[in-house]
N, C-alpha and C positions, 0 to 999 in steps of 0.2 A: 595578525592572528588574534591579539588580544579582543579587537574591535569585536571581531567574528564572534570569539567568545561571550560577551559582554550581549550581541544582539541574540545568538541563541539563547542563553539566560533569561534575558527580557520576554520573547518570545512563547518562552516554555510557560512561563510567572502567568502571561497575560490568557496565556489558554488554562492555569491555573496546575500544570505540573511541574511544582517545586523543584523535586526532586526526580530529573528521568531516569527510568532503572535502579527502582529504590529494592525492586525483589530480585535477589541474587540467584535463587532458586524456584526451577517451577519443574511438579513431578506431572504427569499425564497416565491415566486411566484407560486401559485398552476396551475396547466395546466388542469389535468387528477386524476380522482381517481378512483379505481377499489377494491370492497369487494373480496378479497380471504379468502380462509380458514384459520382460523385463524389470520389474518394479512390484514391489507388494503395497496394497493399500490398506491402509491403518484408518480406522474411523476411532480417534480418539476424543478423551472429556479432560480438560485443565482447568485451572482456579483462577480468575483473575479478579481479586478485590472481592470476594466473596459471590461473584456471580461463573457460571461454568459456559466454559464457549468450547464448540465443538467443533473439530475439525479434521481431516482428512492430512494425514502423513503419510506421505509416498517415500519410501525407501527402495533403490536400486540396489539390484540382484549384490555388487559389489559394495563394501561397507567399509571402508578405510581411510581418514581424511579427507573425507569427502566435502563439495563446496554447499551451504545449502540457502535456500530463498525463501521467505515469507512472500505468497502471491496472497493479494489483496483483489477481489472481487468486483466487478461493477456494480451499478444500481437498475439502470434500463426501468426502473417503474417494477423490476420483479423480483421483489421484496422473496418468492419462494424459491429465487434462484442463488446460494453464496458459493460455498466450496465446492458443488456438484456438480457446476458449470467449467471452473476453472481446472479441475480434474476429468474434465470431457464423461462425465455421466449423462447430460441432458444440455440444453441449452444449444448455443452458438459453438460449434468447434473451434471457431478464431478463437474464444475464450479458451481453451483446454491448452496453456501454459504448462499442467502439472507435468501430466504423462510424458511430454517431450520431452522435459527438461531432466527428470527421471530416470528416463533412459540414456540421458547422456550425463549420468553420474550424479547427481541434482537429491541432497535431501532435500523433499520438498513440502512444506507447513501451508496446509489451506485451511483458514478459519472461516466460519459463518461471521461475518459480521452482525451488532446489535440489532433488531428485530429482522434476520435476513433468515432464510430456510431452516433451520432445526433450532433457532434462537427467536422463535416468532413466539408472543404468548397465547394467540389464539390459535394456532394449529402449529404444525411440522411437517416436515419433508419438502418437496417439492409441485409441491398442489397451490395452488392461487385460493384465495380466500375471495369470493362473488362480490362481496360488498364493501369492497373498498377498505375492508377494517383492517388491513395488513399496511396500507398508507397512512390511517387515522393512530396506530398503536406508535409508529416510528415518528409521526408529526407533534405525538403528545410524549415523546421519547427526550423530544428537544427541548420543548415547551416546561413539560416539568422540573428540568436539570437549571433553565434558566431561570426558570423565578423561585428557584434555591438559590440560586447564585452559582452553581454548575452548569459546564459546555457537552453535547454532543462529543463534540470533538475531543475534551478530553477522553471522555468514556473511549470512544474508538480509540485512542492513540496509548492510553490504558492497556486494551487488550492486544494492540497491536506490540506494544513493550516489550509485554508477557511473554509473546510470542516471540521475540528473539530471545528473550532468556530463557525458555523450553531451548532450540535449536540451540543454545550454546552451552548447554549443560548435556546435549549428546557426545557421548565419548566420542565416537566417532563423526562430527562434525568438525571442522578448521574453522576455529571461529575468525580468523582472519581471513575468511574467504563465505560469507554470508551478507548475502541480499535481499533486496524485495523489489516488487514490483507488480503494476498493476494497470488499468486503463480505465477512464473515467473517474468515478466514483473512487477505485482502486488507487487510481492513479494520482488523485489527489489526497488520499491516504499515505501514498509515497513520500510526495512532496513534504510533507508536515513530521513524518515519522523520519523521515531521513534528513533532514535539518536538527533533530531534536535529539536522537538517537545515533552514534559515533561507535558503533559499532557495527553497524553498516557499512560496507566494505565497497560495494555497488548498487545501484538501483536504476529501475527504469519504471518513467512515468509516462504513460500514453494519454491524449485526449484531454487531457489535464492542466494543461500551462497557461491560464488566461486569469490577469487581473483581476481585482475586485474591480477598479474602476474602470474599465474597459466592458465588463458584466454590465456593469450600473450603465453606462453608454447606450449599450445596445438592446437592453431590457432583457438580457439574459439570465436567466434561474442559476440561484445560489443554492447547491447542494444545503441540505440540512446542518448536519455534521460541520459545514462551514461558517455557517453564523453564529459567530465567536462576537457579542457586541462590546464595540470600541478598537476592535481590530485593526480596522481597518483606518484608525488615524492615526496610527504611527506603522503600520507594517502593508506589507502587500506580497504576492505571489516572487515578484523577485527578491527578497529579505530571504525566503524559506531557499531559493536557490543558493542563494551567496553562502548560507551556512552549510550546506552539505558540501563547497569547498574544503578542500582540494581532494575530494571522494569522488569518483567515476557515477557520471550519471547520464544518462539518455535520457530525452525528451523527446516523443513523438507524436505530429501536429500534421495538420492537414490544414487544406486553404478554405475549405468548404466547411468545417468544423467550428459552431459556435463556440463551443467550451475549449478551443486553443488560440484564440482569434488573435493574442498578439505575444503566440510564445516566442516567436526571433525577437521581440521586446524584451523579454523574461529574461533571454538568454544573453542577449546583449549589456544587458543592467546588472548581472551579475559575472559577466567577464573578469569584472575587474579583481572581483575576490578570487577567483581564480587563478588571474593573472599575476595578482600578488604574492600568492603561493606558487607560482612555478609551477603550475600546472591546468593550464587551458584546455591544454590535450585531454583530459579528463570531463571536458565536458561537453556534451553532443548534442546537437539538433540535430534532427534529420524530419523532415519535410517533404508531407506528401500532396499528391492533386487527392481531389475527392472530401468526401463528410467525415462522420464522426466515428461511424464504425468500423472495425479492423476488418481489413480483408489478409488475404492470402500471404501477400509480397510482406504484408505488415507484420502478419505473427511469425513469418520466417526469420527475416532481417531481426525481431526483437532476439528473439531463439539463440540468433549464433551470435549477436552484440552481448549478450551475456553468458555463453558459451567464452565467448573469447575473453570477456571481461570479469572473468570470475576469478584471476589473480590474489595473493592477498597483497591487501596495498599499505604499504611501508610508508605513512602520515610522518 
């Protein structure tokens, strides 16, 4: 356990957060609310490091220790797509994780991620910007954080923080029973936030599970947010697995899917930290035929694995 300890530590230093969940407290700002079925939708504004992210909280009709999840977004190239999609407003329904989970008891926290639909600087909402400036603002998103000597990825992992201390500062949330999860983009949001962040009770990461050097192999694109330089000579995608030992976590890959190309590697490589904690069973692949996008069977199966896996888990 020490070891675990010791490489999350490292891990956190080398994306440059010291200290994770350094804010005890985070209050949220009502904007909008809207009755849906089963669930009311909150369009709220929070603080994080002085910049405001926006996001969509779903609360079901029933409000009493309730389990709740941080859903993280994908990227698909649609920078005006974040919280709106995963809340089934627009977009892919395989994406609309919110409402489901919602109605089955689920507080649920949908943030825009950093330059994603109501966090873009040159427009908002859900409209595509024609000339590519919606890729150009988030490519110089990176670029300017790294020749300060700041990551992308801290900034996301930042707001993503924030965001379980909002949800555990709800009265009515079990903070021993809060997750996240996401697919892609989201999903390697997961990965990083749920190795760093131990407050996280369960999570599920889709589409998500593939090396750096496995990327580098097949000429595969490295999310933005992920080039963290120097990273990758001393850590790799199964490092961030091992650490969210012995926490409950699903991984979902397909065979046809660049971006999970060698997650039964990932999963394999981190057995062992599992294994050593006494608790293997806690940790899941499930493996599909087909590409990279969630179909039907896929957003069902994640639905009731975190249905069923929303327990609080006694570390």
């Amino acid at each position: 356990m020490e070891n675990l300890v010791n490489l999350r530590n490292e891990i956190a230093e080398a994306i440059g957060i010291i200290n994770p969940k350094t804010i005890s407290h985070s209050e949220y700002r009502l904007l909008d609310s809207t009755k849906e079925e089963g669930y009311t939708r909150q369009l709220i504004e929070y603080d994080s490091y002085g910049d405001k992210v926006i996001a969509f909280l779903l609360l079901p009709n029933t409000l009493d220790n309730n389990p709740a999840i941080l859903i993280n977004h994908q990227h698909n190239r649609e920078y005006h797509l974040g919280k709106s999609e995963v809340c089934g407003l627009t977009g892919n329904p395989f994406q609309a994780f919110g409402p489901e989970l919602a109605k089955r008891g689920f507080v649920v926290l949908a943030p825009d991620s950093i330059c994603f639909e109501e966090r873009r600087k040159n427009t908002h909402g859900i409209e595509p910007l024609s000339d590519d400036g919606d890729f150009w603002q988030y490519y110089n998103e990176m670029c300017y954080r790294i020749i300060k000597g700041d990551y992308l990825m801290k900034k996301v992992l930042d707001d993503a923080m924030n965001g379980i201390t909002l949800l555990t500062n709800l009265t009515y949330v079990d903070n021993k029973r809060i997750g996240t999860l996401g697919h892609s983009y989201g999903g390697n949001t997961v990965l990083f936030l749920s190795a760093l962040d131990e407050r996280i009770a369960f999570s599920c990461a889709s589409g998500s599970a593939c090396t750096y050097k496995k990327r580098m192999m097949n000429d595969v694109g490295i999310e933005m947010a992920s080039v963290i330089p120097n990273f990758y000579s001393k850590y790799d995608i199964f490092d961030l697995v091992s650490c969210i030992a012995p926490r409950r976590l699903l991984i979902v890959s397909a065979d046809d899917d660049k971006y999970s190309l060698d997650a039964s590697y990932i999963v394999e490589k981190a057995s062992s930290a599992y294994s050593e904690l006494n608790a293997l069973h806690n940790l899941y692949h499930k493996r599909y035929q087909g590409g990279h996008g969630l179909t039907k069977e896929r957003f069902n199966f994640i639905i009731e694995w975190i249905d069923s896996n929303s327990k609080p888990y006694e570390g």
